[in-house]
FIKOLNU-410773 format. One line per 5 residues: number of its first residue (from 1); for each residue x negated, y, z negated of C-alpha. Coordinates in steps of 0.02 Angstrom, whole numbers. Layout:
NUM = X,Y,Z ~ ...
//
This chain:
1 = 628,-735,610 ~ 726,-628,502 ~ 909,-575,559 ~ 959,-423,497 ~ 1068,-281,569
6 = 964,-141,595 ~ 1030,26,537 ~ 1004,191,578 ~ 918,296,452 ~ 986,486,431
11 = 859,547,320 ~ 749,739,370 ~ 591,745,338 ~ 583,821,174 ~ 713,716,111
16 = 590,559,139 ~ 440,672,36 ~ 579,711,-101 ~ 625,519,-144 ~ 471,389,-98
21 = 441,341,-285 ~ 364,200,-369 ~ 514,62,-386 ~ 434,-95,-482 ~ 602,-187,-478
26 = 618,-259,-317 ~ 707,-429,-226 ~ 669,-515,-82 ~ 825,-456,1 ~ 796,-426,195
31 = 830,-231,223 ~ 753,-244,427 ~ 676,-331,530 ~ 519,-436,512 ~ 493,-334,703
36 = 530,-184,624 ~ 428,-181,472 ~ 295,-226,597 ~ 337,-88,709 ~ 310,51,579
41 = 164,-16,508 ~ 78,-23,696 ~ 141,172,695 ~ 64,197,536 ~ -110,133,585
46 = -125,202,780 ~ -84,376,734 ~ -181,391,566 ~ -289,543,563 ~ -475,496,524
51 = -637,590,502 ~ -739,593,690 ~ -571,490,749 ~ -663,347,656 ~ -497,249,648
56 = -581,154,491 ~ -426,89,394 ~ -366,-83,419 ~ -188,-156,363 ~ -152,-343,327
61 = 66,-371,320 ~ 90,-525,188 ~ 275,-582,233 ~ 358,-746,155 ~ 255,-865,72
66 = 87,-786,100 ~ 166,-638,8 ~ 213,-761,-162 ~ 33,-835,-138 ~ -38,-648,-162
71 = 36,-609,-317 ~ 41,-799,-410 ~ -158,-786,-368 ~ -160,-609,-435 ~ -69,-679,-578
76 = -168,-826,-624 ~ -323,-700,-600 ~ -283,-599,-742 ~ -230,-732,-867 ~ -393,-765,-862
81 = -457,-634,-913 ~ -321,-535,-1030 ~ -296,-622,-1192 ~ -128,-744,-1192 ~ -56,-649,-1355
86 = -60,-486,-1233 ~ -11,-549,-1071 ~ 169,-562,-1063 ~ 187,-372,-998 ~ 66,-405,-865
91 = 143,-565,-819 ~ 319,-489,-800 ~ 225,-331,-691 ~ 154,-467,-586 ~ 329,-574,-566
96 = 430,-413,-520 ~ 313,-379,-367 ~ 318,-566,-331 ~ 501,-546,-317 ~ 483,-399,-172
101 = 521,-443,4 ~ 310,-433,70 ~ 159,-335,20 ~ 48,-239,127 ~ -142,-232,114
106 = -263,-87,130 ~ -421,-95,189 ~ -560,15,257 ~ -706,-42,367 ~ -869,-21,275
111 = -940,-57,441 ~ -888,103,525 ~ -910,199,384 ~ -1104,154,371 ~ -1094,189,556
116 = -1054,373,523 ~ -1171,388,399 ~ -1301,337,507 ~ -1224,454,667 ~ -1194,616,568
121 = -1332,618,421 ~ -1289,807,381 ~ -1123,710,316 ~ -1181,557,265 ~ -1107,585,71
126 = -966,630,138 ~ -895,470,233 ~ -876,374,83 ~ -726,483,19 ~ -683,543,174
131 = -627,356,200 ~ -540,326,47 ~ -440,509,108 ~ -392,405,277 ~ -328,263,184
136 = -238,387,75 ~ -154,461,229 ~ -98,290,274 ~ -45,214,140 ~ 102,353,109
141 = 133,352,290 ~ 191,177,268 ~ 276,220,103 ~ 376,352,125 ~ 418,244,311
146 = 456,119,220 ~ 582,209,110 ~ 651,284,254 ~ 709,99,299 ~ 785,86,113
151 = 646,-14,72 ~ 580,49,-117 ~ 374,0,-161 ~ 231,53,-292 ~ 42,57,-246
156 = -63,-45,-358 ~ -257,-93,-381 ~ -313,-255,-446 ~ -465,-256,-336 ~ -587,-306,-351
161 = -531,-453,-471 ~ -458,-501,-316 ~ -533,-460,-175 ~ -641,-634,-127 ~ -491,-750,-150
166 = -402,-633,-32 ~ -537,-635,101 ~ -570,-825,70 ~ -363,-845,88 ~ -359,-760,244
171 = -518,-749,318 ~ -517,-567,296 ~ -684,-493,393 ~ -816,-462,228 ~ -854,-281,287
176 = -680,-250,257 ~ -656,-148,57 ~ -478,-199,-29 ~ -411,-26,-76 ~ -228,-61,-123
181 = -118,-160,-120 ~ 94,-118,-92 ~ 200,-228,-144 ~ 385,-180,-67 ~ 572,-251,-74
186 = 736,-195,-97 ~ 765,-92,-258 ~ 869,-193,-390 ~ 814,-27,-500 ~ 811,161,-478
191 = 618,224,-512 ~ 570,310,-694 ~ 627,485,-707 ~ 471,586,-652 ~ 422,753,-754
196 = 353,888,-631 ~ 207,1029,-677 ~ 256,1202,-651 ~ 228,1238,-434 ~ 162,1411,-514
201 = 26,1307,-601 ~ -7,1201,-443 ~ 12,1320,-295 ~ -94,1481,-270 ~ -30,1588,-121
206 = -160,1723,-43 ~ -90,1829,89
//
């Protein structure tokens, strides 16, 4: 059980939307509780909107060990498949979200989502994304919580490359889809400087 002193986070709303970023260098360095990571994440998940309250998207928390297992496997993975004159960039990727504090896994239940298809047939294109939009939802949820907590993590995708050694790992249920994967710790880093498009070019108002 982790012992940390919990603190209390000051940050509005907006604030929290303003500075979640992608921070790839992390440590290992306890910012809360095991409890309370836990706690947020359980948030996360119950209150997650979903199409037809479908409640489709799954979460697996790697903490510890389990966590290093994740991203050595992911690691030994690629090397076999990017050539060893290139891989040192990858390999050093790969060892900085090693070095984070856990990683949390998204999934989505291919099970309910063929269930809706088969429910609502008007929709039945439709469920597909609409899934991938839940997990979306989700997964910043638990990003911009966990930056909240002071906490700093990146989203990444190396599924499906690894997506049967993580089910045969930890007997993850096969009509569950690997959609991301989060690797978070405490930042040793700030995040790249971020350019922004013109809001004119983005936003259309119609009153």
């Amino acid at each position: 059980m982790t012992k940390v002193l919990e603190k209390k986070h000051t940050k509005d709303f907006y604030s929290a939307i303003k500075e979640r970023r992608s921070y790839y260098s992390i440590s290992n360095e306890p910012v809360i509780s095991d409890e309370k990571i836990q706690e947020i994440i359980n948030m996360a998940v119950l209150h997650n909107p979903s199409p037809m309250n479908s409640q489709s998207s799954r979460v697996v928390l790697l903490l510890g060990k389990v966590h290093f297992t994740l991203w050595n496997m992911t690691k030994e993975t690629l090397r076999k498949l990017v050539p060893a004159e290139n891989f040192e960039p990858t390999e050093t990727k790969l060892n900085n979200f090693r070095n984070g504090y856990g990683t949390v896994l998204f999934f989505e239940d291919q099970d309910v989502v063929k269930a809706l298809e088969e429910r609502f047939e008007l929709y039945k294109d439709n469920f597909p994304t609409w899934s991938q939009q839940t997990s979306g939802m989700l997964q910043n949820t638990i990003w911009t919580a966990l930056e909240i907590e002071g906490f700093g993590a990146s989203l990444q995708h190396y599924n499906p490359l690894i997506d049967d050694e993580v089910k045969e790992l930890w007997n993850i249920p096969s009509n569950w889809k690997l959609i991301a994967q989060m690797p978070f710790g405490k930042p040793t880093a700030p995040p790249n400087e971020k350019e922004f498009q013109p809001i004119e070019e983005r936003l259309l108002v119609i009153k």
